[in-house]
Each structure stands twice: as structure tokens, then as C-alpha cells.
N, C-alpha and C positions, 0 to 999 in steps of 0.2 A: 395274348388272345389274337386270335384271325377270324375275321371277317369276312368273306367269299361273296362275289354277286356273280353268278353263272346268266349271260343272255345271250341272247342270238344276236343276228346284226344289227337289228331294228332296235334293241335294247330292250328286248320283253325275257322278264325272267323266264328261266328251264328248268325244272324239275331232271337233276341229272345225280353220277355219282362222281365222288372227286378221291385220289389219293394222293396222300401225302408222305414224303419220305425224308427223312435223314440220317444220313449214312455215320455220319460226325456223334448224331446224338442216338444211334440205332434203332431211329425211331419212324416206323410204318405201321399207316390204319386207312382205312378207306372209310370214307362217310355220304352221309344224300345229304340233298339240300331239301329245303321244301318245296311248294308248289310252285314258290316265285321265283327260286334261284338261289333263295339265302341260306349260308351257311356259318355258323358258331364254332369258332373250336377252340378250348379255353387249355390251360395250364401247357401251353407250346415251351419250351426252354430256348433260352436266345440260342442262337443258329442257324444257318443254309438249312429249306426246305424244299424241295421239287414237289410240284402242284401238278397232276395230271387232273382232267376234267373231262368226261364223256358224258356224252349223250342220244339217247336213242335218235339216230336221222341224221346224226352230226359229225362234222368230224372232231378229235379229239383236240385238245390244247393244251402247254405245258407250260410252265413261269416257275422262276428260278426267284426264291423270297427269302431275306432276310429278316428274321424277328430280332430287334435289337430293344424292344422295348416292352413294360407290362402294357401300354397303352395298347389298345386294339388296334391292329394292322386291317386297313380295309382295302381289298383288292378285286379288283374285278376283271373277270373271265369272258372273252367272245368265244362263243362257238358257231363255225359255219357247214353250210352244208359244203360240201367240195368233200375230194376224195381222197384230197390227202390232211396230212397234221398239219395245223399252225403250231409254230413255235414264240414264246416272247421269252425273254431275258430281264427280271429286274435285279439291280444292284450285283451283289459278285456273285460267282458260278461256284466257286470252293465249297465241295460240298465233305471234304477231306479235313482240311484243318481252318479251326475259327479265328481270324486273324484279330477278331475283336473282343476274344477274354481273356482277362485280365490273372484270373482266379484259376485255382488248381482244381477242379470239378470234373469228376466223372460224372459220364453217364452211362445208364441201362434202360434201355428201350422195351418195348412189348414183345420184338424178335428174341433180343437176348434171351427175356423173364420165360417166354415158353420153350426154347432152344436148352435153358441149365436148367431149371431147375424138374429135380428126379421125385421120388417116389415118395421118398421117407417123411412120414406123419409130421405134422407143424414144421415141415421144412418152408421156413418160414424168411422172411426176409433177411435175417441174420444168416441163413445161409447162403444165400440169394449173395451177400453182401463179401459174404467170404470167398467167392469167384472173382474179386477182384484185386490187383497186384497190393501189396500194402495193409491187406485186412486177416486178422486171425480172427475163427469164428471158437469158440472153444466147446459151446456147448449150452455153458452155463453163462456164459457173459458177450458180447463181442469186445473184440479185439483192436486197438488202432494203435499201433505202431510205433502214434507219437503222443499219447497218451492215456489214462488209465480208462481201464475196463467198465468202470460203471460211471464215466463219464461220456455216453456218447448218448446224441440227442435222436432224437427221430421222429420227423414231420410229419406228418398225418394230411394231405388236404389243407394244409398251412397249420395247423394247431400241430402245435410242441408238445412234445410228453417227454419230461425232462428223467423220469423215475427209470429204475432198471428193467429193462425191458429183456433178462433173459429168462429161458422156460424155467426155472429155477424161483425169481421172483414176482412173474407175472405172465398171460398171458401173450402170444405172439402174435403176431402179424402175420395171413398166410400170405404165402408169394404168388400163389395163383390169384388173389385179387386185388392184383396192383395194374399197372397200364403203366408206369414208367419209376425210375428211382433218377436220383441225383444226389452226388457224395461231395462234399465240400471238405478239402485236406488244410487249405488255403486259402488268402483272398475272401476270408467267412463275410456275408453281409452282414452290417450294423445292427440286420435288426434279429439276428440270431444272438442268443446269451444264455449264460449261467453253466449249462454243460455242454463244455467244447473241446472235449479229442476228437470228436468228429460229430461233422452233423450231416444225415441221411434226411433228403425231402426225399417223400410217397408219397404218389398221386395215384392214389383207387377210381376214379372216375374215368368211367365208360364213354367214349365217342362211338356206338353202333352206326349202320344205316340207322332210316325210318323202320317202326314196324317192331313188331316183338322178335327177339331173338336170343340166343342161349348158351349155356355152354356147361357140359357133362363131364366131370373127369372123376375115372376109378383107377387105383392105384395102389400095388405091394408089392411083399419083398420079403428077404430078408426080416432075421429077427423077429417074424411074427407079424407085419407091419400091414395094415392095413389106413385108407383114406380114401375117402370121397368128398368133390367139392361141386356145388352144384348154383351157377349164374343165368338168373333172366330179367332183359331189361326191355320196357316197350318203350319208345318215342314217338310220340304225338305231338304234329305243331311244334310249340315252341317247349315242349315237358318233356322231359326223360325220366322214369321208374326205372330201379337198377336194386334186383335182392338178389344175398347173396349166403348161403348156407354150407357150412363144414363139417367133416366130422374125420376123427385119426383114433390109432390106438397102433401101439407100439412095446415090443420089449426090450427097446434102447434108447426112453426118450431122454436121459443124462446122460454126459460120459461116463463110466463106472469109475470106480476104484482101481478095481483089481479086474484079471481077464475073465474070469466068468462071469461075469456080468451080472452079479446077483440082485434080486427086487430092484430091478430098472423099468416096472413097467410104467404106462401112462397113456392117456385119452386126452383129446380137446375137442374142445366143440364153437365153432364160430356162426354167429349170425350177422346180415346188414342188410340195413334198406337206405337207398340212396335217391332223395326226389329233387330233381333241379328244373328250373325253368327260365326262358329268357324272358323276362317279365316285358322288356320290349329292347329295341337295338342300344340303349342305353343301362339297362340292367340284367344282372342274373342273380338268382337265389339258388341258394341248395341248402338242405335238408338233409344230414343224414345221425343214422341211431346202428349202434353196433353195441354186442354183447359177446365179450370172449368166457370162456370155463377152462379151467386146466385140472385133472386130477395125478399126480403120479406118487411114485415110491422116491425114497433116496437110497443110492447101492450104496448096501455095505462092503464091509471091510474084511477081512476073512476070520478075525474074529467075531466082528458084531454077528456073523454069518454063522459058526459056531456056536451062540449064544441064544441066535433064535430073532433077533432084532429086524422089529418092522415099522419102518418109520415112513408116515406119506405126508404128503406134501398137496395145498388145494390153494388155487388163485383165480377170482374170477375178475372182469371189468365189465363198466355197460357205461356207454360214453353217448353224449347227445352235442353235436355240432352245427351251428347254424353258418353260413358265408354268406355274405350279400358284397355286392358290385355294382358299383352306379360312376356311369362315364358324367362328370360335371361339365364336361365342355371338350372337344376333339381332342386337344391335349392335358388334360386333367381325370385322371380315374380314382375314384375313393376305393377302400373297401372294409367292410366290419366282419370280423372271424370272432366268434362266440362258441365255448366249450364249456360244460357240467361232467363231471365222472363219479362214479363211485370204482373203488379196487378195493378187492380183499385177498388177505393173504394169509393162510392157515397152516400149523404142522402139529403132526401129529405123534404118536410114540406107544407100542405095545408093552406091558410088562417086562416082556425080555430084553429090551433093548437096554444097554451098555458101552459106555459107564454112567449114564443117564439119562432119564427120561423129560425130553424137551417137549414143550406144549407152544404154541402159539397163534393168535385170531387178532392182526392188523390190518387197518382197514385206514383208508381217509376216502376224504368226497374235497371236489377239486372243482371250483369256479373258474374259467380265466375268458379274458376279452382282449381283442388287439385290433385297434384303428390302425391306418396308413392311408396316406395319400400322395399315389405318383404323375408328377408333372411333368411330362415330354417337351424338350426347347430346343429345336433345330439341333445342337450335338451333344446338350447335354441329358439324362435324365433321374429329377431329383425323387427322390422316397424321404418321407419323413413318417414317423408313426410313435407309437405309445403298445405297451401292455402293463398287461395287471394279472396276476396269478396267488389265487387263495387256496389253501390247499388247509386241511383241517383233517390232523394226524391223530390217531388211537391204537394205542399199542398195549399189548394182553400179553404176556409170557408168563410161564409159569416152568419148574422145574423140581424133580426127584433124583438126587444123587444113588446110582443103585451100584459102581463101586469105588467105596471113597478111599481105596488106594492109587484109584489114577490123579486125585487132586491134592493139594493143600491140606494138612490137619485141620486146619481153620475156617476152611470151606463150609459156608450151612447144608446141611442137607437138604433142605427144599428153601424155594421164591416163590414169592409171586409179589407180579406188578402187573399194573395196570396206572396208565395218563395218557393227559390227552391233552398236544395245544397246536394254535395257526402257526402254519408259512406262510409270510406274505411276503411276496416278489412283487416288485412295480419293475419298469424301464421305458426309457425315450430313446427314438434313434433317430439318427438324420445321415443321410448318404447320397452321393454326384458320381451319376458316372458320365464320364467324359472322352469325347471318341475325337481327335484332332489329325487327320490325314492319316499317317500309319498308327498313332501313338493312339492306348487307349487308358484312361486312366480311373482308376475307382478311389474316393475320399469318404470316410465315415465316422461319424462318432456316436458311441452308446453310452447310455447312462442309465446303472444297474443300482436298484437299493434292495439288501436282503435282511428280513428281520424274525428270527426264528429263539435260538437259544443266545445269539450275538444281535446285535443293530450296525449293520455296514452300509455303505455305498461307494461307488466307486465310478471314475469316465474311462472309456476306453476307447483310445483312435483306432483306426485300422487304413490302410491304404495300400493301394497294386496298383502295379503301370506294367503294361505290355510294351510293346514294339513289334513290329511287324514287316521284316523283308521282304521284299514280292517279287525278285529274283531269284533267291535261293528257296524261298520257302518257307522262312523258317520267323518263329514266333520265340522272343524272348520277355521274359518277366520275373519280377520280383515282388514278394509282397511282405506286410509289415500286419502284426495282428496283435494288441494288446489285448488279453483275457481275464475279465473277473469269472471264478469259475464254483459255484456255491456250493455247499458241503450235500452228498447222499444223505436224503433223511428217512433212511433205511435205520429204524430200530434205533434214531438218535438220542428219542428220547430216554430209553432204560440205559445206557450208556454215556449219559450225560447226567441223570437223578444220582440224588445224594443215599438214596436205597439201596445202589450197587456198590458202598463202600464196604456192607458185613459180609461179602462176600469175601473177603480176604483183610485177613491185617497189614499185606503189602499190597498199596494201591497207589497206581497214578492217575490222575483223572483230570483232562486239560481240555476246554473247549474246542471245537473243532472250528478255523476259522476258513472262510474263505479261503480258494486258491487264486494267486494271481500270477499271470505271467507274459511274457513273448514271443510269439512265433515269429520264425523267420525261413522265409522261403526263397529258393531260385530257382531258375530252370530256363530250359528252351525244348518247344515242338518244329517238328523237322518233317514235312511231308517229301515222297518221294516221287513221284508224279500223284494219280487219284487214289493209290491204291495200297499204301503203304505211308508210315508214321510211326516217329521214335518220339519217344519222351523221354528228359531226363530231369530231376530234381535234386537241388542238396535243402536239405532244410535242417534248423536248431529250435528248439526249445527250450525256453528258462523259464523253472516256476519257483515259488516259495510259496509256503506253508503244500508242501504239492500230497494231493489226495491220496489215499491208497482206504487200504479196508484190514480184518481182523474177526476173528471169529471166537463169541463169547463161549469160553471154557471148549467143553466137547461138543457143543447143541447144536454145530451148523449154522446157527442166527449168526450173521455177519452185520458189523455196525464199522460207521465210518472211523477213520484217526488220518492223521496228516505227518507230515516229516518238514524238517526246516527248508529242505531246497531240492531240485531235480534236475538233471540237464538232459537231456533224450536230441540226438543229432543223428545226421544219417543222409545218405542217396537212394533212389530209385531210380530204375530205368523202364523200359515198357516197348517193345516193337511191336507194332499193331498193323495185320493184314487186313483189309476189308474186301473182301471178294476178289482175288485175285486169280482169274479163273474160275475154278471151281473152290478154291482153297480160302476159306480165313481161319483170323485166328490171334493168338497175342503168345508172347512169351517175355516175363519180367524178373525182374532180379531188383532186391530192396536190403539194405545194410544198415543193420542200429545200432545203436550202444545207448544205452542209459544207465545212469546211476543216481542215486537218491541219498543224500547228506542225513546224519543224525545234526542235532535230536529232535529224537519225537515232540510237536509243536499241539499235537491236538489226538483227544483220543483216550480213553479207557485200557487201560495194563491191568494185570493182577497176577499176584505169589512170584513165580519164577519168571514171568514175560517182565516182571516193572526189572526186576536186577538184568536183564536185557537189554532192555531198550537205553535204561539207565547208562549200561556201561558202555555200551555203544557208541563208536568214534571214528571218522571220518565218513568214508560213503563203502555204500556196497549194491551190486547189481539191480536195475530192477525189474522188474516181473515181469517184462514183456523184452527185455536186452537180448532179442533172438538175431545173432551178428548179421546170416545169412539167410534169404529166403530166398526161392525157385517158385516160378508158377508158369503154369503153361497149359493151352489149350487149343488144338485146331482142329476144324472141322472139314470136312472131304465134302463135297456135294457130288458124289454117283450119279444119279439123274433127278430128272425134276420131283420123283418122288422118295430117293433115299439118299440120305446123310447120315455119314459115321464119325464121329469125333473120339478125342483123347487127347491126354493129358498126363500133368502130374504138378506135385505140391510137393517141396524139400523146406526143412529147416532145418538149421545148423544144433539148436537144441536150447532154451529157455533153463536160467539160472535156477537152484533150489539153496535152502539152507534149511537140512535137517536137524529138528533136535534131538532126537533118538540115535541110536548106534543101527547100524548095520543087521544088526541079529534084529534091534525092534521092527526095523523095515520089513528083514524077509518074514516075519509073523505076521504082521500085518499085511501086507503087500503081496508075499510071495516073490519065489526064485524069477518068475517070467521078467515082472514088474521092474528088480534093483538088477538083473542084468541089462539090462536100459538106461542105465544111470551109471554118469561118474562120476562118485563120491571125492575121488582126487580133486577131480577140479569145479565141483558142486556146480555141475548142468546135465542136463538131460541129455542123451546120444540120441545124434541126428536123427528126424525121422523122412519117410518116402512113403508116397502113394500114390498111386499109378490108376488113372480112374480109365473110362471108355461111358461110350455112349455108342446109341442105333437109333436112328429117328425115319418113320417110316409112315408117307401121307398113304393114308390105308384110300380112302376118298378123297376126293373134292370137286365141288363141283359151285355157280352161284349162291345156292341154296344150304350146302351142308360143306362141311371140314370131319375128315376123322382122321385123327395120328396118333399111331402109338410110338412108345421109347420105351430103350429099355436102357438102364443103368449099371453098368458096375465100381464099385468104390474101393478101394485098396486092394487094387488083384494080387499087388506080390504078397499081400498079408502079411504084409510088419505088423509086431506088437510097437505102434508107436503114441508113446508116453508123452500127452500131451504136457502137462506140467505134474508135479510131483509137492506132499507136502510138508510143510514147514513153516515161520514164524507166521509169515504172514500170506499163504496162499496155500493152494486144495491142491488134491489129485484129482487127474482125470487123464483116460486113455481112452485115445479114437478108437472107432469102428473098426473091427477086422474086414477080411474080406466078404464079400456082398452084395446082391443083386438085387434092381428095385425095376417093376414095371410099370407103364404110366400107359391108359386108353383117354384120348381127349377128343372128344366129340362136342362140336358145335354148329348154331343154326343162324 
């Protein structure tokens, strides 16, 4: 948090406007103060920011600030009358590379989030996410690298939503009402747990001026595609109002199956209201209630397609989150984060559909609370906190075998269940970070207890140390991450009941326990003078009992299972432009391998999957073991009102293990689909897509902003086959070629 005091010489506050910039953290917004000078600005990420300050009569004034803590930074601004600028300098000027983090953390600023992200309906922060080196987004799940898919967390305004957050199981997050991201690969603070291949903070909250202001954006395309998103937020005093309304519909809201894209459509709808107030220079509150809807189809297959099969799909959320902030003393800040949700999850199935008719209406409702209090001490500064997360699960399936020559003789022809029991998650964390001339160092320990279908708990250290040249430039560090990582309780409990054993007379059925394991990271950042920066990373991962997932019989319901052990290691690199002229931009390169040990440790088999898994012996690739990845993106700035960008995304191509023959593939799949694949060496052929952009300030003036963009997304039109499926993963295949337009109008 920053604190601002805007006066003149005399020391009487001014009513002015200040902006604020970081280049490091791509992050610029301009704000007022109030009548006296005073200005708030809360969720800053440590880093170099330049402070410019005007005022009508005055001349302007600039200071160079470091936020190296959550404790409020208080700073104060002279502005004089004279006809030129004052300048001051506090702490260091690098506004390129932060020589005092420890941790492997991206960030995405508010320039970024309106600069990428394009057109297409619930393009939502997971896509948002996927512009960044080291991330697959797939569609149906995200993607990280260095571990599995439905283990990636994402922050809300500090509250954790630890559940699967892709459009497939719930609900998304749109990208146009965020204000910043920050991605943690490495270096995770203590007081993040339970799901950790990555964890993504979002911070939705609006810094406007004073005064009521807005913002309008329409936007299609391709595929049918329509969205509208529409934000207004007043500031009064020391109160901010911020609501905020969505709406999408699309004819490619999953990746399909197969290339015609068949019953892909889908709608969402988003609501929020957001109320915050400085209740005085020692407190803040915020308020906010948000309500997501999702309705779509799932695409068939070219037989179900055939056959007539229409199957949808419905998830809605409606979350109520409170935050409070109270400074105990200059160097002492509390703060209490309280969250309530209800999620529901539905699927549905026509007569026609084949080879069975899936039903399903899960739902839970979610309490959770989490104290912390940080204490700022000349170099060091301590966090210590608590949460508690209740989460109170109900699961409905029900099912019609309609043809029982795709299963088992022994298979029943109909189920139905229905149960209902708590998650309870507790944890304590305590963590130092430590800043010692060039060295900086971060120490943390958590302490996880999980109690659902098992009773666990478990500590786990975690610690990073930098180093810091200031000759050459260059930033090295290492970091250490021990991981308790709790099982998806996606449909755990019908996959766990003793109901699911007459579904077959060959069954294995094994608790699914906890993951636990290692991260281990290096690297070093390399600036080049202001305007250029390399990054390089090796990192490994070791886990047991490691997560993965499986799909009960044909119905799409996915429920969790685990494996005895994982290893996932690899480099990345990353050269980063920051306005270099007219030019920025990044282009990176990222190298994995993983592999995943039998035997299955935890998890529901049945008929021909138990003599599988059963027989199953040493390791074999896993599901994200994509060798090679390309990403790239740079942007032209033309003149001060038009910028063209481009790009592209390669991958070397993601493992399958088919259980069908070749001839079942091309029936179901089609020719396009298995000339994609090869079968020899059971992975998917490379894919490429080659995007572009056109960003054009149609206005602008104090008062108003208009700019439109126009998008294109795989111009050479690869059919490229995102993953392919088998024992234990789905098909899905990206977008062809296509164009998405965006009008953003703001006040």
C-alpha cells in the first residue's frame, strides 16, 4: 500500500492528479487525491515505481519509490510554483530489473491486460494467462508445466479458490475486470497451500480519479462470437463503488473433438459490485458480491454426432467476500479476508446420446476465513497468519447405458447416487523476508491439515535467496519449496462410495491421498541497460502419490486418482523488450520432460482399465511432457495512436496412449484429426499458430478513451491437435483460423 501527501511549500494539501508507473511490473494508472492531498493505493506488488504528481498552478514532481513491503509506504509530494519540474530520487532508480526478489513471479499489469487480451466470449483470465512463457491454456483446464492441470490455484482479492476453475467445471473469471495478475512458478509464500502447480493472484479492484467513471466494451468474431462488458465506478471521499456486468455467447466455447466443431455452443453471464472505504488512514474495508452463470454444450464426436447426441453442460457461482485492514502501529498491519460461496455444477443428456446417458446437479457451499499479521523491522519483514476453509460437498449422478456393447457384460445398466459430506482444511503459516546489502533472502513454514475421505496433516519449509550484482546487472537465485498438495474434490465422493463397486466385477478402488513433494528452482535476470532483460530458469520437481485425473466410463464426469511418484524438470528462457523505441515485446523458449511411475496409489479402475493399471510397470510420459515450446510476441508502436503486434505459439507436441486401433480413431476422430498424430511414437505433431493484432486509439482526450483492436488467431490455419484421447486424458483441438474485433470505450 502507498500513501501519498500532495502539498505546496507551505505544507497545505492540493487537491491534484498523480501517476504511477512500473515498467518491471507493467504497471500504470493515474489517480486524484482528495481535497487535502491525500492519496490510497492499495494492492501495489513490491517493485520500482515512478510517481509523477501535477497540479493545476504548479509545476509537476517525480520520485522514484520502492514498495518493498505490505506495510503502507508513506510519502510525501512538494509541488511548486516555478516553471520548471522538480525532480527527487528515493531509494534505487531500476525500474528494469528488481534486484530485491527472491521468487520466480510474473507479472501482468493493466497495459498488458487491455493490450492482449482479444475478443473471444469468457476470454477469460486463463487466457489472459496463457500469453505467458511456460503456460498452456487448453481450454478445458490450464496448463503449468510443472505440474497438473487441475491443480492451479487462483487468488481472487486475496481469497483462494482452490476448485477447478476451467469453463468446463465452472464458471470463469473475465479478463477485462482485473487491474493486475501475478503468477508464482517459484519461491510460493508460506501462506499459499493445498493446490500448487501454480498459483495466479487477481486483483479486480479499481484505482479511478475522483468522480463517476466507466468503461464500455463490445466485441466479435469469428465463430459466431459475440460479448459485452460494461464497468462503473464513483469515488467519493474516502468510498469507492465499482459494478461491474458481462455477458458472451459463442460457437466455440470448448475445444471440440473433432474439426467441425459440432454442439460447441455457450453463453456466460457475469455480475459485481465492489464497495471499499478508507474508514480512516489506519483502516480499509471492502465489500464485494459477484455472481457467475455458464450454460454450454459438450462437442461430440463424429459418431455421437451421427447418432443425434446432445449433451449440455450448466455451472453457476455467487461468492460474498469481506477484507478488512487495520495498521496497529507504523510498522504492524493486520488483516482479516472472509469468503461464503455457493457453486453449482450440472450435465445434462438427450435420448440420443451414445453409448450413455449422463446426468449430473453438484453443488457445495464454502465458508473460509484467513487472519495475518505483517510486522515491518528495519531489513526484515515478518507475516505470520492462520486459515480455515469448509467447504460442504453434494454430488447427484445418475446414468442410462443406451449401448452396452461399448462396456463390460457386467456393467448395470442404470445408477444413481447421490451423498453428501465436509472438507475441512485448516493451516498456519509463518514467513521473513530478509533484505542484507545485495542478498535478499525469504524463510517460511506452513502447516496444512486436510480431512475429507483421509485425516492428514503435514509442515512444509520453503525458502529463496537472491543475490544481486550492480556491475553487470544481473540477479541470481535459487529457491526450495516443499508441497502438501490435497486431492480435487471433483466428484470424489461417487468414486470413492462403496456403490461404485456393481458397476463391474473387476474393480480397484484406493483412496486418493494427498500429494506431496519438491520444487526446486535456479536461475538468474540479466538486464541490458533500461530496456532489455533475459531470464533463465532450470527447475525439478519430485512428487509422490502425484495427482492426475480419469473419466468415469464414457459420461465425461472426471474424478480424481493419483500415481506412486512424478518427476517433471526442465529450462526456460525469456528475452524481454520494454519499449525499446517504438518496439516491445518478449520471445521465450521452455523445455520439459515428465514422467509419472506406476502403481496407481489412489483412485477408482473398472473392467479393462483395473488389468491396466494393474499390469502397468515402470513410468511412462506425462500429460503435459511437451519437450519444446516457442512463444513470442512484439508490438510496433506506428504513432501515438496505432499499434500492430504479432506473434506466435509452437509446441513440439504432448504424449497420448491410445486404446483403440487406428481404424477406431479414424471413426471417431476422422482423417483431418489422426493425420496429426503419431501413432509410432504416441505424441501429437507439432503445432504452430501465428496470431496478429491492430490496436487503434480511435479518441482520447481527459475526459473519454476510445480504442478499438482487431484480432487474428491462427492465420496459417493449422489443424493443431491439442492433446488427443486415451487412458487417462480428452481430445481437444484449437481454434482454426479467425478474427475477433474489440470497441473499448471509456470515461
Amino acid at each position: 500500500m502507498l500513501v501519498l501527501s500532495i502539498t505546496d511549500s507551505a505544507g497545505l494539501g492540493l487537491k491534484s492528479t498523480v501517476e504511477v508507473v512500473s515498467e518491471a511490473n507493467q504497471y500504470k494508472q493515474e489517480f486524484a487525491t482528495d481535497a487535502g492531498g491525500n492519496l490510497f493505493i492499495h494492492d501495489l506488488h513490491f517493485g520500482v515505481y515512478q510517481i509523477l504528481a501535477k497540479g493545476t498552478g504548479f509545476s509537476s514532481a517525480s520520485a522514484t519509490l520502492n514498495i518493498r513491503s505490505e506495510i503502507p509506504v508513506r510519502y510525501r509530494i512538494e509541488l511548486k510554483i516555478a516553471p520548471v519540474s522538480a525532480s527527487v530520487t528515493v531509494d534505487i532508480e531500476n525500474t528494469l530489473l528488481d534486484p530485491y526478489r527472491p521468487s520466480s513471479v510474473m507479472q501482468i499489469g493493466r497495459e498488458q491486460i487491455r493490450d492482449r487480451v482479444a475478443s473471444l466470449p469468457g476470454r477469460s483470465v486463463q487466457d489472459l494467462v496463457n500469453t505467458q512463457p511456460g503456460w498452456l491454456y487448453e481450454g478445458n483446464a490450464v496448463l503449468h508445466p510443472r505440474g497438473s492441470e487441475y491443480q492451479t490455484q487462483f487468488v481472487v482479492d486475496g481469497i483462494p479458490l482452490t476448485d477447478n476453475r476451467s469453463p468446463s467445471f465452472g464458471p470463469e473469471i473475465d479478463a477485462n475486470d482485473l487491474e493486475s495478475i501475478n503468477i508464482y512458478t517459484a519461491g510460493i509464500p508460506a501462506e499459499y497451500g493445498r493446490k500448487m502447480g501454480g498459483v495466479v493472484e487477481l486483483n479486480t479492484q479499481r484505482n479511478a480519479l475522483a468522480g463517476l467513471h466507466g468503461q464500455l466494451i463490445l466485441s466479435g468474431g469469428s465463430y459466431q462470437t459475440a460479448e459485452s462488458f460494461g464497468q462503473v465506478q464513483d469515488v467519493w471521499g474516502k468510498n469507492a463503488l465499482t459494478v461491474t456486468a458481462s455477458g458472451s455467447m459463442t460457437n466455440h466455447y470448448l475445444n471440440p473433438v473433432v474439426p467441425e466443431n459440432y454442439t460447441n455452443h455457450g453463453a456466460t453471464g457475469d455480475f459485481s459490485l465492489r464497495y471499499a472505504r478508507e474508514v480512516a488512514q489506519s483502516d480499509h474495508f471492502a465489500l464485494s458480491v459477484r455472481h457467475e452463470l455458464s450454460q454450454f454444450e459438450i462437442p461430440n464426436e463424429l459418431v455421437q454426432q451421427q447418432a443425434g447426441q446432445l449433451q449440455r453442460g450448466d455451472n453457476s457461482e455467487t461468492m460474498v467476500a469481506v477484507d478488512y485492514q487495520h495498521l496497529l502501529s507504523v510498522n504492524v498491519l493486520g488483516n482479516l479476508d472472509g469468503m461464503v460461496r455457493s457453486k453449482e455444477n450440472g450435465l445434462s443428456s438427450n435420448p440420443l446420446s451414445t453409448p450413455i446417458l449422463a446426468f449430473q446437479d453438484n453443488h457445495f457451499r464454502e465458508g473460509y476465513v484467513k487472519g495475518a499479521i505483517s510486522v515491518h523491522r528495519e531489513r526484515q519483514e515478518w507475516k505470520a497468519g492462520f486459515e480455515t476453509d469448509n467447504t460442504f460437498l453434494h454430488e447427484n449422478f445418475h446414468y442410462d447405458i443406451t449401448d452396452p456393447s461399448q462396456f463390460d457384460e457386467d456393467t448395470p445398466g442404470k445408477l444413481d447416487f447421490v451423498q453428501s459430506r465436509p472438507d475441512l482444511e485448516q493451516a498456519a503459516f509463518v514467513e521473513d523476508l530478509i533484505r542484507l546489502g545485495n542478498w535478499t533472502v525469504s524463510a517460511g513454514l506452513r502447516w496444512d491439515h486436510y480431512q475429507l475421505l483421509l485425516n492428514e496433516h503435514a509442515f512444509s519449509p520453503r525458502w529463496s535467496v537472491a543475490y544481486y550484482l550492480l556491475a553487470p546487472k544481473v540477479v541470481l537465485h535459487f529457491s526450495y519449496d516443499r508441497i502438501f498438495q490435497t486431492p480435487s474434490n471433483e466428484n470424489i465422493l461417487i468414486s470413492s462410495s462403496s456403490a461404485i463397486s456393481q458397476l463391474s466385477a473387476n474393480v480397484l478402488h484406493l483412496p486418493v491421498k494427498p500429494s506431496r513433494g519438491n520444487y526446486y528452482e535456479g536461475g538468474m535476470e540479466k538486464a541490458f541497460g533500461d530496456r532489455l532483460r533475459f531470464d533463465a530458469n532450470v527447475f525439478r520437481r519430485d512428487f509422490r502419490n502425484y495427482a492426475d485425473d480419469d473419466q468415469l466410463l464414457n459420461t465425461g464426469v472426471s474424478y480424481p486418482i493419483s500415481f506412486d511418484k512424478a518427476v517433471l524438470y526442465g529450462l526456460e528462457g525469456k528475452l524481454e523488450l520494454v519499449h525499446v523505441g517504438k518496439l516491445s515485446g518478449f520471445a521465450s523458449y521452455s523445455y520439459i520432460v515428465g514422467n509419472v511411475w506406476f502403481p496407481v496409489t489412489g483412485g477408482l479402475f473398472l473392467g479393462d482399465d483395473v488389468d491396466q493399471v494393474l499390469s502397468g510397470v515402470g513410468h511412462f510420459p506425462d500429460s503435459q511432457d511437451q519437450r519444446n515450446t516457442i512463444r513470442t510476441r512484439f508490438e510496433y508502436k506506428v504513432s501515438s495512436h496505432l499499434s500492430v503486434a504479432s506473434g506466435l505459439s509452437s509446441g513440439s507436441g504432448l504424449p497420448f496412449e491410445y486404446g483403440g486401433t487406428e481404424a477406431e480413431a479414424l471413426a471417431q476422430y476422422g482423417p483431418e484429426v489422426v493425420d496429426r498424430l503419431n501413432f509410432e511414437r504416441g505424441r501429437v505433431k507439432p503445432s504452430l499458430a501465428v496470431n496478429a493484432s491492430l490496436m487503434l486509439v480511435v479518441y482520447h482526450s481527459e475526459r473519454a478513451d476510445i480504442r478499438f483492436q482487431a484480432d487474428g488467431e491462427n492465420l496459417n490455419n493449422r489443424l493443431n491437435v491439442i492433446d488427443f484421447g486415451g487412458l487417462f486424458s480428452g481430445n481437444a483441438i484449437g481454434p482454426g483460423r479467425s478474427a475477433y474485433f474489440r470497441l473499448n470505450a471509456s470515461f
